[in-house]
Structures are given as C-alpha cells and as structure tokens.
C-alpha positions in Angstrom: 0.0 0.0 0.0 3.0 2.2 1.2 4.3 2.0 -2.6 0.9 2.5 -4.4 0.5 5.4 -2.2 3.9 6.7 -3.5 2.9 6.0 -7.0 -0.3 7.6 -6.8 1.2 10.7 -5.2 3.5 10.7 -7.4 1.0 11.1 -10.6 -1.1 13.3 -9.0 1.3 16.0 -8.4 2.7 15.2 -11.9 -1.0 16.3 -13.4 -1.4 19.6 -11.1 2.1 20.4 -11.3 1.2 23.9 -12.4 -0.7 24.6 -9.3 1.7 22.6 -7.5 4.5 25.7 -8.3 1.5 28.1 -7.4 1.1 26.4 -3.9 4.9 26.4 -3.0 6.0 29.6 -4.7 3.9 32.8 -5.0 5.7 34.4 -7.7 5.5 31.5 -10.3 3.9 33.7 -12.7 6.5 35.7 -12.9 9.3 33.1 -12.5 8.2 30.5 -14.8 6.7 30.3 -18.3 3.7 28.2 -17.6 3.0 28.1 -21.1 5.7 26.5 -22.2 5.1 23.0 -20.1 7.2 21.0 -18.8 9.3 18.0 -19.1 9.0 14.9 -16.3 12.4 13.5 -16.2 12.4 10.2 -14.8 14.4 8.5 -17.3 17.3 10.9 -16.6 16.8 10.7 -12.7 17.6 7.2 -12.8 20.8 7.6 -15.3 21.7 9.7 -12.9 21.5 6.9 -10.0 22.4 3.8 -11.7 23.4 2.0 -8.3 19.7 2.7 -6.6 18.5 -0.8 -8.8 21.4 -2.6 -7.2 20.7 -1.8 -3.8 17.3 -3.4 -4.0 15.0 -0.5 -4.5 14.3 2.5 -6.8 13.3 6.2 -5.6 9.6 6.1 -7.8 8.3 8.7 -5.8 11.2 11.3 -6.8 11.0 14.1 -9.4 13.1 15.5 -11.9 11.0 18.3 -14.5 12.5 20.8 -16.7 11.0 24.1 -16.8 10.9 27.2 -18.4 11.6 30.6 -17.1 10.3 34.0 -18.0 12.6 35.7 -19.5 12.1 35.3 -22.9 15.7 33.1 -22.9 16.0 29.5 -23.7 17.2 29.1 -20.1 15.8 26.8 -18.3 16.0 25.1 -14.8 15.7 21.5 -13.0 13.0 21.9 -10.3 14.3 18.5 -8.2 11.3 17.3 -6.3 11.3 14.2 -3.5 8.3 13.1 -2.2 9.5 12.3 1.8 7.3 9.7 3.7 8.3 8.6 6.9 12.0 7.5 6.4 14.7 10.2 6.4 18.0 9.0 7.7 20.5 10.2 5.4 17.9 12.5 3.6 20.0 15.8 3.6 23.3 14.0 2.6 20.9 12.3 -0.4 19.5 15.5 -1.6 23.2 17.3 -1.7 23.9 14.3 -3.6 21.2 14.7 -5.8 22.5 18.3 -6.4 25.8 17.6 -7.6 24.8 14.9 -10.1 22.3 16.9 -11.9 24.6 20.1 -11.5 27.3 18.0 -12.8 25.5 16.6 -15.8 23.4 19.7 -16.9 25.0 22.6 -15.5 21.6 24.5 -15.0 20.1 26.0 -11.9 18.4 24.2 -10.0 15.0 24.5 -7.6 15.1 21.8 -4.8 12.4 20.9 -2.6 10.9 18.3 -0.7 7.3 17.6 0.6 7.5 15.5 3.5 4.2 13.2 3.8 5.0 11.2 7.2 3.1 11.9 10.5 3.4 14.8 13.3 7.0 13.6 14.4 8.4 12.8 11.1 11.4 14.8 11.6 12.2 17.2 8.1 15.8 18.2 7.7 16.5 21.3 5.2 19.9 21.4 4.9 23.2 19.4 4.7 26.3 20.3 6.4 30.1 19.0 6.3 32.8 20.6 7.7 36.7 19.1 8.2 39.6 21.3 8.6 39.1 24.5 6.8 36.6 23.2 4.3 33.4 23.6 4.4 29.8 22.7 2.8 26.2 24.1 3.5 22.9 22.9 0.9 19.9 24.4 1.7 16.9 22.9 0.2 13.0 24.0 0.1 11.6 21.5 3.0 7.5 21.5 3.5 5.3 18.7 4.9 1.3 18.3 4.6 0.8 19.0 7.6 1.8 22.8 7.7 -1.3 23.5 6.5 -5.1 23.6 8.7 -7.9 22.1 6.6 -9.3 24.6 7.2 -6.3 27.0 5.0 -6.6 24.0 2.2 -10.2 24.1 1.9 -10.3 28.0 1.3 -7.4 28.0 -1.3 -7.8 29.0 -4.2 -5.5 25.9 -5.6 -6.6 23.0 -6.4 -3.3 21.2 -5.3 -4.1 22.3 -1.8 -6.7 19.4 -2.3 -4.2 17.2 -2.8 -2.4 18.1 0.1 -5.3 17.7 2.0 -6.1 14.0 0.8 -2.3 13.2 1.9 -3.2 14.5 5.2 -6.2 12.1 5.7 -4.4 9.4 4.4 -2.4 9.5 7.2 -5.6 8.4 9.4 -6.8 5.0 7.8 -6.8 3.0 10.3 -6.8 5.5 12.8 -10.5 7.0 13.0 -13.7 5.0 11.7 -14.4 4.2 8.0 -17.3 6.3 8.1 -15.8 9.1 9.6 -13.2 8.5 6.9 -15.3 8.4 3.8 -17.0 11.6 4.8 -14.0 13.4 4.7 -13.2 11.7 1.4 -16.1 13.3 0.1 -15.8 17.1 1.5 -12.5 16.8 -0.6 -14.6 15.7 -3.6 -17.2 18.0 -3.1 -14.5 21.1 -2.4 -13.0 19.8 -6.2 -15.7 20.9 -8.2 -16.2 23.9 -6.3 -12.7 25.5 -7.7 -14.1 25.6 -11.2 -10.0 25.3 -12.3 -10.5 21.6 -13.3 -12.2 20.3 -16.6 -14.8 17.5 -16.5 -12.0 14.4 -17.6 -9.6 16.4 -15.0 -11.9 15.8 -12.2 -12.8 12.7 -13.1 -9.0 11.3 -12.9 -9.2 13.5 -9.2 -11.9 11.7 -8.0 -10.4 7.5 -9.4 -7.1 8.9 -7.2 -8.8 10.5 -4.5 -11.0 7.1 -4.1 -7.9 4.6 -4.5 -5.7 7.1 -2.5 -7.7 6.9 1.0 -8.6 3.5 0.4 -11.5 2.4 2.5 -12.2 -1.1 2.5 -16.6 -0.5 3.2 -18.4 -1.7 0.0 -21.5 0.8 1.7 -19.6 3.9 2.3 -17.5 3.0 -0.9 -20.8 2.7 -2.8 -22.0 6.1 -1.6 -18.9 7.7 -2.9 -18.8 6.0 -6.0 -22.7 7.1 -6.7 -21.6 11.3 -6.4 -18.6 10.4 -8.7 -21.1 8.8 -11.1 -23.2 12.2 -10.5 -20.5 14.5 -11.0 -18.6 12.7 -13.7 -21.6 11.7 -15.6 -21.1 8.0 -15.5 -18.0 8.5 -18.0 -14.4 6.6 -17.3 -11.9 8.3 -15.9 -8.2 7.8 -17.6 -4.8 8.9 -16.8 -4.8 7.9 -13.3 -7.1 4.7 -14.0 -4.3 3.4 -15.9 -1.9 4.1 -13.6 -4.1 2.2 -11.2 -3.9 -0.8 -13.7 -0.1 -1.0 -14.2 0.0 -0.6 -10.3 -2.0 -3.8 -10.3 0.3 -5.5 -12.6 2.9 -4.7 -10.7 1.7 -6.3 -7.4 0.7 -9.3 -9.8 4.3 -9.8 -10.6 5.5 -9.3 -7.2 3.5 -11.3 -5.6 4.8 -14.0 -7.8 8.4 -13.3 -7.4 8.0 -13.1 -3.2 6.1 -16.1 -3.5 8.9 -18.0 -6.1 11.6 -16.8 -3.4 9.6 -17.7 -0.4 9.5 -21.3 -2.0 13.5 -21.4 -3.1 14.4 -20.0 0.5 12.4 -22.6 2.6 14.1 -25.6 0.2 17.2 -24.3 1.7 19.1 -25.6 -0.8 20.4 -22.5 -2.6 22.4 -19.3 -2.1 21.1 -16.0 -1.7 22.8 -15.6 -5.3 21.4 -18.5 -6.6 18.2 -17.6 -5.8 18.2 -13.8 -6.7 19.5 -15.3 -9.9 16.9 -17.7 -10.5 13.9 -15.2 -9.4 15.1 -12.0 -11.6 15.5 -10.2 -8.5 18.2 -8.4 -6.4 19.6 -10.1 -3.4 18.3 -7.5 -1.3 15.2 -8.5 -1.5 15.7 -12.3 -1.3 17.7 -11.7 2.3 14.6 -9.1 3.5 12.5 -11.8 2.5 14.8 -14.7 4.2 14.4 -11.6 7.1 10.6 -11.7 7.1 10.7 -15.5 7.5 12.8 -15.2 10.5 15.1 -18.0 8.5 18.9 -18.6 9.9 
C-alpha cells in the first residue's frame, strides 16, 4: 500500500504540477513560463542513480522536470522534487547528492524541494552540512510537509493542489479514526474539487479515481455512496490517466506477488544461495535476504 501510495502521489502531483509551483512559490507567474510545459524527467533521474537498482529498491516517488523561465531566454531550470514519507535518515546527505549529479550533468540551476508526507513527528531536515579542517559545505533545500497546512487554510485556497495536500493529510488516518468518519472526509474533498471551477470535466474525473484509490476504504457501503456522487458529478463517464496508472500498479503487485512467492518457495528448500536464488527469481539479493528476514530464517 506504502508504494501505491507513493505511486499515486507521485501522478497526482505530476498532473497539477502547475498549481503545485502556485502552492509552493507565489511568484511562479512571474518566474516561470507556464505556457511552455514541462518535461517529467524520470528516465534521466535514474541515469543519474544507476546504483539505486542494485541496492534493492528504486526512488519512484522522486521528481526530476524541466521548466521554463520567464525571461524570454531559452534558459531553463531543474526543479528537483522528492516526495519524503516517513524515512529520512541520510535525507540531507541524499538530496546534496542529488545536487551535484544533476549540477554535474546539466549545469543548469536548479529549484530543490521536498514535501515531506509522514506523521506529526516525522522529523524534516532542510539542509546538509560537512565541515573538516578548513573546508566547508552548506545545501539548503526547500523542505515542507502536509501537515503545515489547517484544513481549514486548504479548503479556502484557491489551488486545487491544496486538495491534494489535503487527501495526503487524511491518508495518514486510515486505520486511525472509523471508515465512516473517513469516507466523509473523502467526500468534503470531492465536493470542495468541483467547487474550484479550475478543473475540466475528464480532469476531475481522474481526481476523484485517485482520490477514491488514494484513501482507500475497505466498506463496499460507504464506498458505494462515494462511488454514486462520482457517477453524479462525472456523468457516468471513465476516468483515464490515473485509472491506468491504477492498472499498471495492479500488474505490478501481480508480478510481485509472484516473485515473493517464487523466493519464499526457493528459501524454505534451503538448498540454494542467496545468489542463486536472486539469480533464478530476476530479483536483487536484497530483497531475497529481506525476504529470508521476514521469515525469521537462519
């Protein structure tokens, strides 16, 4: 769920990425040429951190988009966003790192910032510092988290990312209040969408299928009630975009449930290596010992 959530996140600020700059920074206007667009970067992100696949893992959640400024140049800058949950040992070090590679490679200014999604005591470091005899480094970085931000300011923004934010706030209580409780916050979100008038009819569609999927409620009643003022306010049509990233997300667990299950069965023969096995399965060895870990297996 952790990963879907990252994932879905991740496409979400992706689409309101406009309003996402006119959330963070209220001069975008006149420091960036919206008109222009921008350019999602992943591909280069991970050139850029070849060793992240060996390690076991890949940084989905982070963001690398070129953008346009207003200066009627063909300059342009990296805006480097990381989307922080919970985990952040080594965070500053990793975002100075991520500084020097894209400096490195593109030699362009560049905007960094992190939105921290984690709860209340999540700590949120903004800067890394290294010091040893005489020489000296300082980064400073943008650092937010949700939960800088009242409902009550989200709600009366004029922004529809401030929605978003808001739906990253109450996914941080599944589990922690009652479904129904839940599903009715779910819908103020909903309801507070259309009332912006900034997003088209397919836009809020795509909204609602992440909003839904995003503060996942297991009720078939309460999800049944929400579903029926989607169907109302989307006119029964099929939402896209974030549907299909829903579907690839669902793929993806497919397959992995397949792999833990094919390393599962290759661990409890105990007749291979850890290399043998991550060889055999596709997989890094990372996984195959966190998986020998979850097993509590010597």
């Amino acid at each position: 769920m952790r990963r879907k959530n990252d994932i879905l996140l991740k496409s979400a600020f992706e689409e309101a990425f406009p309003d996402l700059l006119q959330f963070f920074f209220q001069n975008t206007d006149a420091l960036f040429d919206l008109a222009r667009g921008f350019q999602f970067m992943d591909k280069e992100l991970h050139e850029l951190f070849p060793e992240l696949e060996k390690k076991g893992g890949s940084r989905f959640a982070d963001m690398l988009v070129k953008t346009y400024l207003q200066n009627g140049t063909e300059e342009w800058i990296l805006i480097h966003l990381e989307i922080q949950g919970e985990g952040t040992d080594d965070f500053a070090s990793r975002m100075f790192q991520y500084w020097y590679r894209i400096y490195d490679r593109y030699g362009v200014d560049i905007v960094a910032m992190t939105v921290f999604t984690g709860g209340k005591n999540q700590k949120r470091p903004d800067y890394f510092h290294k010091s040893f005899l005489g020489t000296e480094i300082l980064y400073k970085y943008n650092a937010f988290h949700i939960l800088d931000y009242s409902e009550e300011q989200l709600l009366s923004m004029d922004n529809p990312f401030a929605l978003i934010v808001l739906a990253a706030q109450k996914a941080l209580l599944i589990n922690k209040i009652p479904e129904i409780e839940l599903g009715e916050q779910r819908l103020t979100i909903a309801r507070a969408l259309i009332k912006t008038r900034k997003y088209n009819n397919e836009q809020i569609r795509r909204f609602l299928f992440f909003l839904k999927t995003f503060i996942h409620i297991e009720n078939k009643e309460i999800n049944s009630k929400f579903e029926l003022e989607v169907d109302i306010l989307t006119r029964n049509r099929h939402a896209m975009g974030i549907i299909e990233t829903i579907n690839m997300l669902a793929m993806e667990e497919g397959a992995e449930k397949k792999e833990l299950q094919f390393v599962t069965n290759l661990l409890t023969a105990k007749k291979f290596t850890i290399t043998e096995i991550a060889h055999y399965a596709d997989v890094d060895e990372a996984f195959v010992m966190e998986v020998k870990k979850d097993l509590n297996l010597d």
